[in-house]
C-alpha positions as CSV (number, residue, x, y, z in Angstrom):
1,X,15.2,-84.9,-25.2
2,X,11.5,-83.6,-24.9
3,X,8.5,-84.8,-23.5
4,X,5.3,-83.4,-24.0
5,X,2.4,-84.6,-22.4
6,X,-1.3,-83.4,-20.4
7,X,-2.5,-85.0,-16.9
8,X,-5.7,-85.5,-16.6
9,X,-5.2,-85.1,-12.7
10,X,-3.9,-81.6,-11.1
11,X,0.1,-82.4,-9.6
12,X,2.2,-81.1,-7.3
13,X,5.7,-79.8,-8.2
14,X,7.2,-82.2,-5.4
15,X,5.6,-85.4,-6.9
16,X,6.3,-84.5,-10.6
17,X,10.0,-83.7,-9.4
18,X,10.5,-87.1,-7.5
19,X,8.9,-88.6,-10.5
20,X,10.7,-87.5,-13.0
21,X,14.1,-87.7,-11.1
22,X,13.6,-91.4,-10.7
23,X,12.6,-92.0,-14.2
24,X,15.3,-90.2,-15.3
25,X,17.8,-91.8,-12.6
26,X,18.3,-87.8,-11.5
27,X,18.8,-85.8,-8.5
28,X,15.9,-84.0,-7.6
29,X,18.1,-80.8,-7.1
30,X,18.6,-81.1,-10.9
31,X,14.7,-80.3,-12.6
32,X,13.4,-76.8,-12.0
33,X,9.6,-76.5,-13.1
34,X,7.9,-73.2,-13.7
35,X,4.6,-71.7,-15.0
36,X,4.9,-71.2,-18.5
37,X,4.4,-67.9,-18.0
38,X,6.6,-67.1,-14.9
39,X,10.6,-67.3,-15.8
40,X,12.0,-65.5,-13.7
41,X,13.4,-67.6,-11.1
42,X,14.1,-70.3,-13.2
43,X,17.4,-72.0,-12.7
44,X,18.4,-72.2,-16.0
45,X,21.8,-74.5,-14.9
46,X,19.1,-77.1,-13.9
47,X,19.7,-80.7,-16.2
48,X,15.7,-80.4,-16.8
49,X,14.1,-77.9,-17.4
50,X,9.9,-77.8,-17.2
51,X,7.5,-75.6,-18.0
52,X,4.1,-76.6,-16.7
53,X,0.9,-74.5,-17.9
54,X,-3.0,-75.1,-16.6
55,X,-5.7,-76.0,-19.2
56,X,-9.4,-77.1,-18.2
57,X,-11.7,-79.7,-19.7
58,X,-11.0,-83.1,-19.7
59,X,-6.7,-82.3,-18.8
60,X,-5.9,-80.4,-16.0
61,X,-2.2,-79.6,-16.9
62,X,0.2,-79.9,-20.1
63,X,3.8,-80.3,-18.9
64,X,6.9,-79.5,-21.6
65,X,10.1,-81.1,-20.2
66,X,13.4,-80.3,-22.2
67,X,16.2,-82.6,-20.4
68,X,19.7,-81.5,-21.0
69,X,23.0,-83.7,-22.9
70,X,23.6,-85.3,-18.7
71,X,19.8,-86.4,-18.2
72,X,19.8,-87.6,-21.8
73,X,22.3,-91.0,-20.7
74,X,19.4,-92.5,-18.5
75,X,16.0,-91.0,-20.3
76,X,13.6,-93.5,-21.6
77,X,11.9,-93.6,-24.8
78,X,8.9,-91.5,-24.6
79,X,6.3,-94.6,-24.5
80,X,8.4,-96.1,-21.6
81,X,8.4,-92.5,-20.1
82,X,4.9,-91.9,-19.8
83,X,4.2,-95.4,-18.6
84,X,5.9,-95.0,-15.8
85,X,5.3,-91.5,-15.0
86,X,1.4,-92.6,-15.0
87,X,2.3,-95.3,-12.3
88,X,4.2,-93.0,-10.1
89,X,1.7,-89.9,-10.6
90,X,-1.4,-92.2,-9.8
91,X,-3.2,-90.6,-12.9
92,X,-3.9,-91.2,-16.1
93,X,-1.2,-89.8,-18.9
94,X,-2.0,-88.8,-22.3
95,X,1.3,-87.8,-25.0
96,X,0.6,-87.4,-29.1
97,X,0.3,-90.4,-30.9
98,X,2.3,-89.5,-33.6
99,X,3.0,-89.8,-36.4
100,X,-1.1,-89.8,-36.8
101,X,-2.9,-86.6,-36.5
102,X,-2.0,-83.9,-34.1
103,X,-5.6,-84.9,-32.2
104,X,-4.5,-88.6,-31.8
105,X,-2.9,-89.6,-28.1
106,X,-1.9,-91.9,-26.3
107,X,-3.6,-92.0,-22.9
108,X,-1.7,-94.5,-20.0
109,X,-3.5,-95.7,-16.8
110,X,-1.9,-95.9,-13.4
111,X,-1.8,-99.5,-14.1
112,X,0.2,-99.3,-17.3
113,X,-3.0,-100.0,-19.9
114,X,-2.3,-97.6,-23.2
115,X,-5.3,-96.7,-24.9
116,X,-5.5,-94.4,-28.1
117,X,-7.5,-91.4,-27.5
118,X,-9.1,-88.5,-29.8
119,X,-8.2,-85.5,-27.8
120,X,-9.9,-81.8,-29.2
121,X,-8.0,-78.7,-28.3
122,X,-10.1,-75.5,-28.2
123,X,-8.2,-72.3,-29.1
124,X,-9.9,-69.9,-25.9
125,X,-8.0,-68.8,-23.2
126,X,-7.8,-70.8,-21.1
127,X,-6.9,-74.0,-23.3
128,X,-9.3,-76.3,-22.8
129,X,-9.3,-80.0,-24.0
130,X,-12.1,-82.4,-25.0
131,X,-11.7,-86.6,-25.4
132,X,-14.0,-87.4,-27.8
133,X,-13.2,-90.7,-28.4
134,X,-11.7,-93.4,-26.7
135,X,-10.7,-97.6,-27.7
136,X,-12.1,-98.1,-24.3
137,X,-12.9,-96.6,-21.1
138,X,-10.2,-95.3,-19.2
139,X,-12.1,-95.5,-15.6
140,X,-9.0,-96.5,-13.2
């Protein structure tokens, strides 16, 4: 199981862990998270694995989280995931709308409202993302 997904709000390992450990019904021994580009320490035995990369604009961080066969018994369909991991991060949640174009998302609201999104992803170091469209505001 894989979730992919950008927050627009900067977050701490210790919330994301405690997040996703109760979304996944978890111990919070079992996810290691990394910088994408720091692997070494990584505990690759971990049941969830995630790899969390800073970008700029209007997304602070893109998170990749690859959950093991153990973590895959209690994991919630993406849609459900990201609903809840808004409510427990406090910040607004956007995840690909697919199957529509790679720029479509989904963006979820502390308070559970989904609203689609057009999100633009420029290609310069450092990855920066721009919503240029929106259903509706997503003030919180």
């Amino acid at each position: 199981m894989n979730y992919n997904f950008l927050t627009v709000e900067g977050v701490c390992d210790d919330l994301m862990v405690e997040a996703l450990a109760e979304i996944l019904d978890i111990r919070p021994d079992g996810i290691d998270i990394a910088d994408e580009g720091n692997q070494e320490k990584r505990n690759w035995d971990a049941l969830v694995l995630v790899n969390r990369h800073a970008v700029s604009g209007d997304v602070a961080q893109g998170w990749d989280i690859c959950a093991g066969d153990e973590a895959l018994v209690s994991a919630p369909e993406e849609s459900q995931a990201m609903t809840k991991l808004a409510r427990k991060l406090e910040s607004v949640v956007l995840y690909g709308a697919d199957p529509h174009p790679p720029s479509d998302y989904w963006a979820v609201t502390p308070e559970g409202r989904k609203v689609r999104v057009v999100l633009m992803q420029s290609h310069t170091p450092p990855d920066q993302f721009t919503i240029t469209r929106s259903e509706t505001s997503l003030a919180v």
